[in-house]
C-alpha positions in Angstrom: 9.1 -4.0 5.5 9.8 -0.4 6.5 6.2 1.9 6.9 5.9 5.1 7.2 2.6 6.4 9.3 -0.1 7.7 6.9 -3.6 9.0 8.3 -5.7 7.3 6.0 -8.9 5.1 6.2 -8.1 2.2 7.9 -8.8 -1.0 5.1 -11.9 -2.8 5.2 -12.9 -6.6 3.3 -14.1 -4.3 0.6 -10.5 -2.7 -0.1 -8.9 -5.3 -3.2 -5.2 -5.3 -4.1 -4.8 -3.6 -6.8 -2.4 -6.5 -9.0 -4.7 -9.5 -8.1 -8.0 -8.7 -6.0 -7.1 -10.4 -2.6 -7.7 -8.4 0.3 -6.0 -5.4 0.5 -3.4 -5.0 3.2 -1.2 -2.3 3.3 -1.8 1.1 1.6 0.8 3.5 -0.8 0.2 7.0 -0.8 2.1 8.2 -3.5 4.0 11.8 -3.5 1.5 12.6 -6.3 -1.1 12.1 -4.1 -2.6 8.9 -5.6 -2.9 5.3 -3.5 -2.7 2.0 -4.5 -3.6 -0.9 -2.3 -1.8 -4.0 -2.7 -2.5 -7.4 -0.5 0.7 -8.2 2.2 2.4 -10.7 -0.9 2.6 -7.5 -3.4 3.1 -4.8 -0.7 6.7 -7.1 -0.2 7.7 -7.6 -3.7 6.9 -3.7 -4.7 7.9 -2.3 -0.9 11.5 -1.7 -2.0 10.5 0.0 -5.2 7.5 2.2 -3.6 9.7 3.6 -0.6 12.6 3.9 -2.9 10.0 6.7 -5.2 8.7 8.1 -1.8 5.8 6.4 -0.9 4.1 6.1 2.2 3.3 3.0 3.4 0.3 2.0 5.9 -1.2 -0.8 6.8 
């Protein structure tokens, strides 16, 4: 998965994907200026998709 570098909080235990509730693992900051947090099995099925509308992706 490709990632761009984001200065953002770094993810703690409380952070919860935001498609199932596991622990949160990588971070999109969207061009819109919203996030969404996604646990590592999400962040690679919706990777392709997120980069592909600009996202940012941290982890």
């Amino acid at each position: 998965m490709t990632t761009s570098t984001v200065p953002s909080p770094v993810l703690t235990r409380r952070d919860r994907c935001d498609r199932c509730r596991a622990a949160a693992h990588v971070r999109a900051m969207l061009r819109t200026g919203g996030e969404l947090l996604f646990c590592a099995h999400h962040a690679r099925e919706y990777a392709p998709r997120l980069l592909q509308i600009g996202a940012a992706l941290s982890s």
